[in-house]
C-alpha positions in Angstrom: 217.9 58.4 172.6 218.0 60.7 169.8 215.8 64.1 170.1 212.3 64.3 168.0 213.1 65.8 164.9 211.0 68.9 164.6 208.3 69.2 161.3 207.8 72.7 159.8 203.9 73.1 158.2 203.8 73.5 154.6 202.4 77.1 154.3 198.6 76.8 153.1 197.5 78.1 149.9 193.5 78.1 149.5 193.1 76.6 145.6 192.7 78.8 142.9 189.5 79.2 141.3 189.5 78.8 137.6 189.0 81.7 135.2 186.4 80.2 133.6 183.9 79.7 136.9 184.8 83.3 138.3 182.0 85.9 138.7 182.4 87.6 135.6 182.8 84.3 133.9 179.7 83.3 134.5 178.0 87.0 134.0 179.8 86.7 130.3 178.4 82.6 130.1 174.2 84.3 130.8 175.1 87.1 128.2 176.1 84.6 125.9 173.3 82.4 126.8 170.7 85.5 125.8 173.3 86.4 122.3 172.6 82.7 121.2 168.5 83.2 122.0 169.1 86.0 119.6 170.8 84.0 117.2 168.1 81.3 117.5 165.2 83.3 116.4 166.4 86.4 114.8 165.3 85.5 111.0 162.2 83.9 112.6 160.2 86.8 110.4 161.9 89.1 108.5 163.7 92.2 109.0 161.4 95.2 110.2 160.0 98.7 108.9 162.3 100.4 111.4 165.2 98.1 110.1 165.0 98.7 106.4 165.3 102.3 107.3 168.5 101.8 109.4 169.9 99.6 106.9 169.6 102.1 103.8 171.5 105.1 106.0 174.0 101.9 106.2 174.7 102.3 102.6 175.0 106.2 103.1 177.6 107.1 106.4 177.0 110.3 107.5 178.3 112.2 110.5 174.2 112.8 111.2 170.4 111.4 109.8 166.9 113.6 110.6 165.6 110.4 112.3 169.0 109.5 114.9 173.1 109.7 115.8 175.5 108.2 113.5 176.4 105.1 115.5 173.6 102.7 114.4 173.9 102.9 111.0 177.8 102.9 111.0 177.4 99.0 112.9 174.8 98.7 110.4 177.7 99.2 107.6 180.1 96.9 109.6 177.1 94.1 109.9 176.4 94.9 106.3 180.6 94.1 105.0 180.8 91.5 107.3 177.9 89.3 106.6 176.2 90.8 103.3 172.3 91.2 103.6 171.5 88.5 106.0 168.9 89.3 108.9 171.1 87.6 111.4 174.1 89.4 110.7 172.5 92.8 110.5 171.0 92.7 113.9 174.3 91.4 115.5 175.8 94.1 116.5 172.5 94.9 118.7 172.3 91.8 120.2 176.0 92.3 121.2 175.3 95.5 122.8 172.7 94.2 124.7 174.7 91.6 126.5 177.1 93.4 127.0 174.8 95.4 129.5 173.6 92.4 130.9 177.4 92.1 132.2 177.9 95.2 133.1 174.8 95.3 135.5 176.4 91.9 137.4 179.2 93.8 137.5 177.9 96.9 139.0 176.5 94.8 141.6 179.9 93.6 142.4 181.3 97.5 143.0 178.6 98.0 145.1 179.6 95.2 147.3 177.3 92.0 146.3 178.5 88.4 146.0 177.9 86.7 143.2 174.6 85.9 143.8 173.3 89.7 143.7 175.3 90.2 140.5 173.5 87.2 139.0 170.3 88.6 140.2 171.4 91.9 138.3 171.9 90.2 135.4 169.0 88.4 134.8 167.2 91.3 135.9 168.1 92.9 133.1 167.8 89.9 130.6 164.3 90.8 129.1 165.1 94.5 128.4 168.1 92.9 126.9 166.3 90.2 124.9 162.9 92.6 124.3 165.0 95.4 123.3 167.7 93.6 121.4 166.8 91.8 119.2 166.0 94.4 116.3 168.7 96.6 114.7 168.1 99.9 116.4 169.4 102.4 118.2 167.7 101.3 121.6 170.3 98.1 122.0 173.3 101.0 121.3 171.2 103.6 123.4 170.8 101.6 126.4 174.7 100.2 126.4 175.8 103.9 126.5 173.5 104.7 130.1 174.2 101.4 131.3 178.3 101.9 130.6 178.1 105.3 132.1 176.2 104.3 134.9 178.8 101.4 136.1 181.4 103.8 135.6 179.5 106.7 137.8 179.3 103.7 140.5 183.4 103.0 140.1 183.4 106.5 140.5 181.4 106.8 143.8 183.2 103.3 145.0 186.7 104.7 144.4 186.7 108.6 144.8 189.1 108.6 141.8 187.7 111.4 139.9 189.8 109.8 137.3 186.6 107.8 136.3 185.1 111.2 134.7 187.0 110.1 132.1 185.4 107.0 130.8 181.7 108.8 132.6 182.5 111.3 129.2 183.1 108.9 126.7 179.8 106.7 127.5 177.6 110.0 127.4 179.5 111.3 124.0 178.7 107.4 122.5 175.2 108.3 123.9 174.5 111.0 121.9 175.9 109.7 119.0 173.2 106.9 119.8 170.4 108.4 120.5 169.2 112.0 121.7 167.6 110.7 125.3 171.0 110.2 126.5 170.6 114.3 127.6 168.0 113.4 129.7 170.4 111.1 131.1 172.9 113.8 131.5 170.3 115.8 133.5 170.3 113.3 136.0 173.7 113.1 136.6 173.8 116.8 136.8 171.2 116.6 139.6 173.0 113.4 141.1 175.7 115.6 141.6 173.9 118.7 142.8 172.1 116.9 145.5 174.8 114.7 146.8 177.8 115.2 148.1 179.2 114.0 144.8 179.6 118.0 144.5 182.8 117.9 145.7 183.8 116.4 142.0 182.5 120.2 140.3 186.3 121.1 141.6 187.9 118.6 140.2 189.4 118.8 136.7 188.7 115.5 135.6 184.8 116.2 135.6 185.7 119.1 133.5 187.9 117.1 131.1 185.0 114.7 131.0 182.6 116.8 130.0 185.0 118.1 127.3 185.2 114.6 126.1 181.7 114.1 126.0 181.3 117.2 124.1 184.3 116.0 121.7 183.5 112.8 121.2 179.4 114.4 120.1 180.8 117.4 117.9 181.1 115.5 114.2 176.7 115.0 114.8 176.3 118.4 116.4 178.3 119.9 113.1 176.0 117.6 110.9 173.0 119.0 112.6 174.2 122.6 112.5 175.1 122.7 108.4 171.3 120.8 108.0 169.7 123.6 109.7 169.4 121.6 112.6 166.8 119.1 110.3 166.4 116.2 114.2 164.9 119.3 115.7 162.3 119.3 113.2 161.8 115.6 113.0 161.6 115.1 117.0 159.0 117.8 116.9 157.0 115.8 114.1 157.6 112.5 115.7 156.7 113.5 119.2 153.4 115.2 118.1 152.0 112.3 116.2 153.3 109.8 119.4 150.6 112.0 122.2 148.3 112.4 119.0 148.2 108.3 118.8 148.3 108.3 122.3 151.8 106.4 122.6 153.1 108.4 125.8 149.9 108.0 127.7 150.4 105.8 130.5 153.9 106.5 130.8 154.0 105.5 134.6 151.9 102.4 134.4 153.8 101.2 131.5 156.9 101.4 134.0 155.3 98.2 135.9 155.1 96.5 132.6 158.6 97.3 131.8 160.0 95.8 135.0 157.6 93.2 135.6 158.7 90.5 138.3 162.0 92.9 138.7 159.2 95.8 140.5 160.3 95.1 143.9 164.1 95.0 143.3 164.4 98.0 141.5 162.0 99.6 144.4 164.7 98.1 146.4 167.7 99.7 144.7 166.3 102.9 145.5 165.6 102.6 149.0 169.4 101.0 149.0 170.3 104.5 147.6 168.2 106.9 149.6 167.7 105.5 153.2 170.6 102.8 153.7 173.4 103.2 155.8 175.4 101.0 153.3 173.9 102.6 149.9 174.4 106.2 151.2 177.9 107.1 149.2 175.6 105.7 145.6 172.4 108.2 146.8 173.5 109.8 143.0 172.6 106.7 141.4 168.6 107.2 143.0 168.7 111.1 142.2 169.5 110.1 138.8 166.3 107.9 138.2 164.0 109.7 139.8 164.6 113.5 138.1 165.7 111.0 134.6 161.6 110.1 135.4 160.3 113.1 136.0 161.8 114.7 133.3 160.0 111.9 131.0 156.7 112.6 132.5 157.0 116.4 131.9 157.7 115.9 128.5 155.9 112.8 127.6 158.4 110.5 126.3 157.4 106.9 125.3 157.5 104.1 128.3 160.4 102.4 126.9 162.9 105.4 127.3 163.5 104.6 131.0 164.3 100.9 129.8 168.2 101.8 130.2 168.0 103.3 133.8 166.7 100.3 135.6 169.9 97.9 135.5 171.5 100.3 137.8 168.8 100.4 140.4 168.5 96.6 140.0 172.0 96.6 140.9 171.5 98.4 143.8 168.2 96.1 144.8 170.3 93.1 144.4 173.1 93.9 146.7 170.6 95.3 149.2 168.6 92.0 148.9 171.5 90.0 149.7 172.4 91.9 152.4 168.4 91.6 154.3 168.2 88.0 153.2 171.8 87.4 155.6 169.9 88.4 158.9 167.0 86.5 158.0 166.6 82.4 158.8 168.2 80.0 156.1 164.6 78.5 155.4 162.9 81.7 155.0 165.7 82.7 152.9 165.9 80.3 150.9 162.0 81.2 150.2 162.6 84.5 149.2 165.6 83.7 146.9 163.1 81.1 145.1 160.6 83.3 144.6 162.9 86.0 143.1 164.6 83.3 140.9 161.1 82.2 139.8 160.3 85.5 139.0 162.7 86.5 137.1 162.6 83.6 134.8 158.8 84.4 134.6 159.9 87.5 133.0 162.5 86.2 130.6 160.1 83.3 129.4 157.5 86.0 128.9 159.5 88.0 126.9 161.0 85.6 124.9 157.4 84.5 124.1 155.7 87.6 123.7 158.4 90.3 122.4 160.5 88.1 120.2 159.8 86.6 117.3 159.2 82.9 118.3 155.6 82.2 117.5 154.3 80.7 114.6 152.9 82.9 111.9 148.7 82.9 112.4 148.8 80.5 116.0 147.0 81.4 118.6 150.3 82.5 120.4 151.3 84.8 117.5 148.0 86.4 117.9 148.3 87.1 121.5 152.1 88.0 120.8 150.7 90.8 118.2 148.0 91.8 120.3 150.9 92.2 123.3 153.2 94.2 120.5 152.0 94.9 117.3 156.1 95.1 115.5 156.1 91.1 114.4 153.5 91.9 111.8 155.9 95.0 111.0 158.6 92.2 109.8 155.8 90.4 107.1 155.7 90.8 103.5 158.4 92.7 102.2 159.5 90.0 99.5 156.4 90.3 98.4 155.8 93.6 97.8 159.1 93.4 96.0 157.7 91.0 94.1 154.5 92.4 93.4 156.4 96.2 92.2 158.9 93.7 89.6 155.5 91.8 88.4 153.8 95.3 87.7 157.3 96.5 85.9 156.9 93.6 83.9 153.4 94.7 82.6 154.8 97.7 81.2 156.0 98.4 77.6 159.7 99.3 76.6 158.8 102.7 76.5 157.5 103.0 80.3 160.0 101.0 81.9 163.0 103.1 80.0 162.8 105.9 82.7 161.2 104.4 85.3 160.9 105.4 89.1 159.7 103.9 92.5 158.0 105.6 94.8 157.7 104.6 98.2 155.9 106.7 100.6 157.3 105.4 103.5 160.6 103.8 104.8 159.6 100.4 104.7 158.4 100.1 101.3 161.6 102.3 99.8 164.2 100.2 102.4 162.5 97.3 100.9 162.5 97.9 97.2 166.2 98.7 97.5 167.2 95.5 99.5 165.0 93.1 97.6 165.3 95.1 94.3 168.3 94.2 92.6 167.0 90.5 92.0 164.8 91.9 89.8 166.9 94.2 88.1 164.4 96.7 90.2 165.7 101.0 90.5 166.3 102.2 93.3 163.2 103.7 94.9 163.0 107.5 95.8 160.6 108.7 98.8 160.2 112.2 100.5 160.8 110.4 104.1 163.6 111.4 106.6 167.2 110.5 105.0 165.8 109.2 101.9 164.6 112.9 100.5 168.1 114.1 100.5 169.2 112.0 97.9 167.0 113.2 95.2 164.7 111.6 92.5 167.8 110.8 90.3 168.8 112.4 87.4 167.8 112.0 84.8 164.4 112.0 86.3 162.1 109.2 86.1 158.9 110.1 83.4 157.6 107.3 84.6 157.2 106.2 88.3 155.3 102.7 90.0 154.1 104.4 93.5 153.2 102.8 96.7 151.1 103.8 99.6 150.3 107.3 98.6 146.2 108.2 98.7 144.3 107.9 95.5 143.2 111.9 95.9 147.1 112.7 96.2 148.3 111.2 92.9 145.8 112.3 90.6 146.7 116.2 92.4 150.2 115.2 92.0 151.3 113.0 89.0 149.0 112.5 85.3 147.5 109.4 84.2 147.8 107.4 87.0 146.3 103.7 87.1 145.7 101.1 89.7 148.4 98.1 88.9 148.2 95.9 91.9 148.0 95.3 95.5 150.2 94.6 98.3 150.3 90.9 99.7 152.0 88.5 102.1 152.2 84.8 101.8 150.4 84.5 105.7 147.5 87.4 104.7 148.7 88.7 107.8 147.5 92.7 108.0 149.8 95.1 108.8 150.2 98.6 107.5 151.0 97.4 104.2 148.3 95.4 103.6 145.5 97.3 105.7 146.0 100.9 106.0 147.6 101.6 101.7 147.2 98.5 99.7 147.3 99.4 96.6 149.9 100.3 94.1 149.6 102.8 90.8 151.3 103.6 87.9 151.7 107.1 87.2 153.2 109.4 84.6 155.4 112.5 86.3 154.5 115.1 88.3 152.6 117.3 86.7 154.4 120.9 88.6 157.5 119.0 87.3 160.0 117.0 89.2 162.1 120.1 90.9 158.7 121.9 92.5 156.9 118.5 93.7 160.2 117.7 95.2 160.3 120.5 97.3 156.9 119.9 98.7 157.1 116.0 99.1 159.3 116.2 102.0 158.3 114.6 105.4 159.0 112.8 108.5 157.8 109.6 109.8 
């Protein structure tokens, strides 16, 4: 009888999972899911006040602007050669930047130690910021990609203990403040993240050092800008930040913090006892430092609600992976509760913001007027054809004579940003306005003798100008009110200055 012939086990390999249902697959799939929303609805309106302003620095690169950092309008300028003038290209570049912090949030759940249900909870978390915040072509969806970037890389950095990551920690505060200004605030907080941890070990380290040279680097070309215009932001942040506690914009600043997070209150209260008082959380304590003196310094120097937008993803992080954790001691059925409950919440807050804070309801429904009620920017995004229109009807009107040097006026942003988008198509000058950017580049030469002017007080002009006459209002097709049509509806025709060009120049410069 022959011996049994002895089998050897095939060694067991576990199957691989495919690339495209991986975690960060399906973190990219919900960021692309909230890009396409954005794609959806993003010429719902029409582009807004802020927008015109961003798009005309677009036409004009500059290392620096009185109103912000170089970075939104140079996106502008690539939206602007890659898809012309339409609304939906312009703001792409936002909405881009926003998901990509919706990905980074899942994925600073995943350094901190959560499965991929916590860094889907992070992500959604930090979907209506991202849809709210987004959609529009301003430096907020930049702003917020530069904390959020910097804070993932701060958590690497507390994960690893590679001081390496000060590094790419410089670059995203550098990108910050070429974004927007608040990123110092930002770099207070890490300053006392690192002073009150043990994170202080890093201050020996050169890499922190190399990273703040980076930072500093990468922020120079705007800091030289700012220094050969006499440092001109100063002045406009002072002007902007009196009228905001004048109109009462900062009060409330804490409340407002509630309405920001919404349904996502209790996990971001949960990220920061994850960072303060657990066990697990202790080595990311910076992260809660971080938020709370980034907070405080808000309060002291009232800053508008939204500022703090960008520092929540990391604390929803942190809630999320905390969360996860609790819910694994607790029974399956009540966990499965809880994780319902969050899930229904968080979909409560990206329905509501896709309803209330984007641009989905009909013009003049019952929804839009809640929506405007909720935010008042939609009505901001009405009527600019219009006025474009109206400004080439009362051009029309004029005789050879008058329309041979002819100026436009436009007091504000909107109505100049408009009349040079919209303009051409009329054979429309540009217009010429005393407002942030737009006062640098003059009244034209030669100068106009005679000059179609919106929004300025009828007291002003006949100060200012000679023989001026009321030519024509300011419209939309929906009669919706907004600034245009409520608070300066009328438009004039008026001959020059009567102090001359040069001396009513140098007084017609302001901020807004």
């Amino acid at each position: 009888m022959s011996a049994p012939s002895e089998t050897i086990a095939a060694p067991f390999h576990a199957p691989r999972q495919s690339i495209w249902l991986g975690d960060t697959a399906v973190l990219i799939y919900i960021a692309l899911a909230a890009l396409i929303v954005h794609l959806i609805v993003g010429n719902r309106y029409g582009i807004h006040r802020d927008e015109l302003a961003t798009l005309e620095d677009a036409r004009h690169l500059a290392w620096g602007y009185p109103a912000y950092p170089p970075v939104t309008p140079l996106f502008g300028r690539i939206s602007l050669e890659l898809f012309g003038t339409s609304i939906r290209g312009f703001r792409f570049f936002a909405h881009l930047a926003q998901a990509i912090t919706v990905v980074l949030a899942g994925l600073m759940a995943r350094e901190m130690g959560g499965r991929r249900g916590a860094q889907l909870v992070a992500a959604a978390a930090c979907l209506p910021f991202c849809l709210g915040g987004g959609y529009l072509m301003m430096y907020v969806a930049f702003d917020c990609l530069a904390w959020v970037a910097a804070a993932y890389f701060i958590v690497r950095l507390l994960k690893s203990g590679d001081p390496r990551w000060w590094i790419a920690i410089g670059a995203s505060i550098g990108f910050g403040m070429q974004c927007k200004w608040t990123m110092g605030f930002f770099v207070l907080g890490i300053v006392a993240g690192v002073l009150f941890t043990n994170a202080r070990r890093f201050l020996r380290s050169k890499w922190l050092w190399i990273g703040v040279a980076l930072s500093i680097l990468i922020w120079l070309p705007n800091l030289v800008w700012q220094a050969q215009h006499h440092f001109i932001s100063l002045d406009f942040l002072s002007h902007i930040h009196a009228r905001d506690i004048r109109q009462g914009r900062t009060q409330g600043f804490l409340p407002a913090q509630l309405q920001l997070m919404g349904f996502a209150t209790p996990l971001a209260l949960a990220g920061l006892y994850y960072c303060f008082f657990a066990r697990e959380g202790k080595r990311f304590r910076m992260l809660g430092w971080m938020y709370v003196v980034i907070l405080l310094l808000f309060v002291v120097a009232k800053g508008r609600s939204y500022y703090m937008g960008p520092a929540y993803p990391m604390l929803y992080a942190a809630g999320a992976v905390w969360g996860e954790g609790w819910l694994a001691t607790l029974q399956r059925g009540r966990a499965m509760t809880i994780r319902a409950v969050v899930w229904a919440g968080l979909a409560i807050n990206v329905i509501s913001t896709i309803a209330f804070w984007m641009p989905t309801a009909p013009v003049n429904s019952r929804w839009w007027t809640i929506s405007n009620h909720v935010q008042g920017d939609h009505r901001e995004e009405i009527g600019w054809p219009e006025l474009v229109q109206e400004v080439a009807k009362i051009r029309d009107s004029l005789t050879p004579e008058e329309r041979a040097h002819l100026g436009i006026i436009g007091t504000n942003y909107g109505e100049a940003g408009a009349i040079n988008l919209y303009g051409p198509q009329y054979g429309l000058p540009r217009a010429i306005s005393g407002v942030n950017s737009f006062w640098q580049r003059g009244y034209g030469d030669p100068p106009p003798q005679r000059v179609i002017v919106i929004g300025l007080s009828r007291k002003y002009m006949d100060e200012s100008f000679e023989s001026c006459r009321l030519a024509g209002h300011t419209w939309n097709q929906y009669g919706v009110k907004n600034e245009e049509t409520a608070d300066h509806p009328d438009i004039y025709v008026c001959g020059p200055p009567k102090d001359g060009w040069p001396k009513f120049w140098d007084d017609f410069r302001y901020y807004g």
